[in-house]
N, C-alpha and C positions, 0 to 999 in steps of 0.2 A: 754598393750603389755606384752608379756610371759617375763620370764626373759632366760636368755643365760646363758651356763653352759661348760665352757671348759675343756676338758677331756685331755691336755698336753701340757707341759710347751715347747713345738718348737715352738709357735704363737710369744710368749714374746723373742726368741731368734733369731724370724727371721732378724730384724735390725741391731740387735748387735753384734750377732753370726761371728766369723772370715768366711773368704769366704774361701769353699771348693777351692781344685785344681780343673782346668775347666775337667769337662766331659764329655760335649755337645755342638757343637753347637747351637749357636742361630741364630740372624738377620745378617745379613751381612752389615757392615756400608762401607759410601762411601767410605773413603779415610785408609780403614782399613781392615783388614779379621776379620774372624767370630767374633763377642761378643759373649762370653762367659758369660752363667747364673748358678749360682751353682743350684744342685738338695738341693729343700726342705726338710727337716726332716720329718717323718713320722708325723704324727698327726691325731687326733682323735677329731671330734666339736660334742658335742654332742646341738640338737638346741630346741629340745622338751624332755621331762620327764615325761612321763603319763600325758601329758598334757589332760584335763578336756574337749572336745567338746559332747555341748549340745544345749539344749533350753529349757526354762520353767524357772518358780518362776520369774518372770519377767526379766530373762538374756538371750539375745542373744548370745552363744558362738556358734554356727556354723562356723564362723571364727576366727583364732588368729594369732596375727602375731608376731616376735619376730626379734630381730637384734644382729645381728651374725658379728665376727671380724673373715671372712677368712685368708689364706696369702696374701701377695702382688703379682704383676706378673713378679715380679725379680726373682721370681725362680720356678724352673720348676717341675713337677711332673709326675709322668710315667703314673696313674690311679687313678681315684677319683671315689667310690662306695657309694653309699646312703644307708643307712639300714635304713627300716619303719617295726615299730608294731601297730597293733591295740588287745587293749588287753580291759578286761570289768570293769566300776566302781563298785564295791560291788557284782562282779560276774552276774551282770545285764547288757549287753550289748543289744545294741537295737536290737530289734527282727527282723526289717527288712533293705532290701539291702538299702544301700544309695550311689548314688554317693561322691567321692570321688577327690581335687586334690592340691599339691604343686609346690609351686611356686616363683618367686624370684620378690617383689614388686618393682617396679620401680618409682622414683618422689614417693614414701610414705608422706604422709599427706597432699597432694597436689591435686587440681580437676585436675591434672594430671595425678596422680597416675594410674598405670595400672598391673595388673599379668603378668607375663611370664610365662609360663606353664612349668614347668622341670619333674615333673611327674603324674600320676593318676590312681586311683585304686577305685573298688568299694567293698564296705564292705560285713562280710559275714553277715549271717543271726543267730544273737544271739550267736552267739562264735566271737572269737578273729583267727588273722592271721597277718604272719610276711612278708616282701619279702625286697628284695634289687635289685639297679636299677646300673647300670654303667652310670657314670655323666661327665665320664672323657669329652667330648663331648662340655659340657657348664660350660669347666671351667673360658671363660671368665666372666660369670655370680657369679659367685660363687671364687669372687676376693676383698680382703679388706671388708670394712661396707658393708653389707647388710642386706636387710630384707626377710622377709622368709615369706611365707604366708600356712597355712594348713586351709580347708576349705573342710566338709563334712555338704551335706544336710540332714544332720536329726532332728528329731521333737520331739524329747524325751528329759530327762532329769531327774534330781534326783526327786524319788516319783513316776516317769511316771509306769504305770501299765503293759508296753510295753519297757521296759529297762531304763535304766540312761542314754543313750549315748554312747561314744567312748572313751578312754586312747589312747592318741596315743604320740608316740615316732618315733623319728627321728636324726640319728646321719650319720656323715659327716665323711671316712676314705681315709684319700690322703699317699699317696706315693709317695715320694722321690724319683727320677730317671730320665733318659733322656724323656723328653716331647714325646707324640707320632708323628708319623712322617705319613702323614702330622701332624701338630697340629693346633688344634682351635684356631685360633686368634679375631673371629666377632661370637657375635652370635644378629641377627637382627631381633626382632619379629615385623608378619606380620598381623598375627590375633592376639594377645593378648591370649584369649577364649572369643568365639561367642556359644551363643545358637540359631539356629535357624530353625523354623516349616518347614515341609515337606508334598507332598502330596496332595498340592491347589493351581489350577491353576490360582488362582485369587491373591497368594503369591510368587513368582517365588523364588528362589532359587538365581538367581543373584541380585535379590531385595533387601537381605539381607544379603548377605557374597560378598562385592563389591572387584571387583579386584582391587590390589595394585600395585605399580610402587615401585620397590626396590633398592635401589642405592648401591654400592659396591665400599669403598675404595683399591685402591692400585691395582696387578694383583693377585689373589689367587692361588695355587694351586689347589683345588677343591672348590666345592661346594655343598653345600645340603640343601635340605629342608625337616625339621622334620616336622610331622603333629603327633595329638592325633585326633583319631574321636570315637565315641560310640553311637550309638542311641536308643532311650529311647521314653515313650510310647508305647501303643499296641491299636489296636483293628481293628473290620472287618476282613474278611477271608485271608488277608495277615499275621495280628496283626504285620505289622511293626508300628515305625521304629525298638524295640526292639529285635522282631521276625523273622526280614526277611533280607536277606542279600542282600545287594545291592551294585552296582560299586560308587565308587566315584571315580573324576577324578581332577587333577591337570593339566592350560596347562604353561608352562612356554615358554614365546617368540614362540609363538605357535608349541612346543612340548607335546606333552601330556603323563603325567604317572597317572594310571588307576589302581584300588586296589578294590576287592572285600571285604568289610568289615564285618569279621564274625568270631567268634569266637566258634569253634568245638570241645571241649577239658575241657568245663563246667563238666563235670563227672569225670574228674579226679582231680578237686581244691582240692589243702591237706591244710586242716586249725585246727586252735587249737585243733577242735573237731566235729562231726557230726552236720551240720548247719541243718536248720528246711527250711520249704519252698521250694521254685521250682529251687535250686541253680543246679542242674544235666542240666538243658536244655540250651542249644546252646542259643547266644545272638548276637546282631551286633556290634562285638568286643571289647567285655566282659564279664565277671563272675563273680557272687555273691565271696566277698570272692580273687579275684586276683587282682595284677595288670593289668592295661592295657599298652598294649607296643607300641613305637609308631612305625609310619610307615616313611621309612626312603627313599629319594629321591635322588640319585646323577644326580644333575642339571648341572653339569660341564659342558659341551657339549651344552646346551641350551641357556647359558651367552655368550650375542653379548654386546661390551661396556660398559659403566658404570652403565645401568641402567636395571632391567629387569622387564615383566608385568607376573603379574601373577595371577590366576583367578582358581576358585573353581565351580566346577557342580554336579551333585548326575543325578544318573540314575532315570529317569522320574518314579512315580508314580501317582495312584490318590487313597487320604483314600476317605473310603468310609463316613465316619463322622459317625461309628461305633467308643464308646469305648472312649480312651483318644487318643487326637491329637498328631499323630505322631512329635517327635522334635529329633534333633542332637546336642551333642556338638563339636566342633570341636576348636582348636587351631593349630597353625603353624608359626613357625620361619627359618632361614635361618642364617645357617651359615657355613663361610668360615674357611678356611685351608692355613697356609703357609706354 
């Protein structure tokens, strides 16, 4: 496990520290008016440092994980931003694109354990690139101990004649201030991240991303459902999933929200330097070289009771079993607002 690297002494003051005058409301208690939570000090978490992801000489680092002491949920913060680098080992970074994604492990060391998906990006093509995410969103996640997961496919490593790998960095910048309004109180993941094939009718699509029943404490003010999707694979005259854009559909308590997944804007990625390979053409909702953003649902409207079903479909194809077998990744959580 990486080691953890704290970039400002407000973590150590958050306990002890005298309590601000109140500036915000918070929860409303029963027999009381508003609780007051003081805003948090500015802080800085830095959780990766050129960290080393590779493979070869007999080490698997494709993934690493590392555990990280955020603040508590005693105090409140106006915006929490992620900043990620990928930079090269010995100026040899791997030559080609690899998927990319971050994440907050859950149950860690446990056959429980499972990722949460909080960001994803895929890499450029033998240069380095930087980006930053707004996180304020899942800041439940990102509360006290946690672990942190970065996990890039790639197959290089030091010696590899095709780059060393990836450096990558990742720091955590929160601010101090009244919570946003609504603010995240739940964040509830419903897929984890799923990989799964496309394109065969003898594999359906509900066969392998099974709808969930999601339960919701308390009454929220909104609702949402984050999804990541990106598909990957090519070949035959469509050459999706990579190539070709296609509807994906969410139906929530039979509402449906519907997203063309496609990303149009690959020729303009600005990265450390002129990447090599085919990083200029359109992909289904991604770029060599960016991040990828996710696709955001307000479900508010959809929530009957305390529980809701919710189910996943892709607009029908069929590969032609030309080339490499179309596949999707996909992740998706839900989370509430008071």
């Amino acid at each position: 496990m990486a080691r953890l690297i704290l970039v400002s002494a407000a973590l150590s003051c958050l306990a002890a520290c005298p309590t601000p005058s109140p500036q915000t409301p918070g929860d409303v208690g029963a027999d009381a008016g508003p609780v007051e939570r003081p805003w948090g000090d500015d802080t800085e978490i830095v959780a990766f440092a050129s960290e080393h992801i590779y493979f070869g000489g007999g080490e698997n680092r494709r993934k690493v994980q590392v555990e990280v002491e955020f603040p508590g949920p005693d105090v409140t913060y106006n915006v929490i931003t992620g900043y990620f680098r990928l930079h090269c080992p010995n100026r040899r970074c791997d030559h080609w694109d690899r998927y990319g994604s971050f994440g907050v492990v859950q149950n860690p060391g446990t056959d429980e354990a499972r990722t949460v998906e909080i960001d994803r990006f895929i890499t450029p093509y033998r240069v380095g690139f930087e980006w930053q995410s707004d996180l304020t969103d899942v800041r439940p996640l990102l509360t006290g101990t946690q672990t942190l997961e970065v996990y890039i496919d790639t197959w290089v490593g030091p010696g590899h004649e095709q780059g060393e790998g990836w450096l990558f960095d990742a720091r955590f910048e929160f601010l101090g201030g009244a919570p946003p309004d609504p603010e995240p109180d739940q964040v509830i993941p419903i897929w984890p991240h799923l990989s799964y094939k496309s394109g065969r009718a003898d594999n359906p699509i509900a066969s392998q991303v099974a709808p969930v029943t999601v339960p919701i404490e308390g009454v929220p003010h909104s609702i949402k459902l984050r999804s990541f999707i990106t598909g990957h694979g090519f070949g035959g005259p469509a050459n999706c999933a990579e190539f070709c854009p296609k509807e994906h559909r969410y139906t929530v308590n039979g509402d449906v929200f519907s997203r063309r997944v496609w990303r149009d804007d690959c020729e303009r990625t600005r990265t450390d330097g002129q990447q090599m390979g085919t990083w200029q053409y359109d992909r289904a909702g991604w770029c060599p070289g960016a991040q990828v953003f996710p696709w955001d649902m307000d479900i508010s409207r959809s929530w009957v009771g305390e529980t809701a079903q919710i189910s996943y479909d892709l607009e029908p194809y069929t590969w032609s079993g030309e080339g490499g077998e179309p596949y999707y990744y996909m992740s998706g959580v839900v989370i509430t607002y008071r």
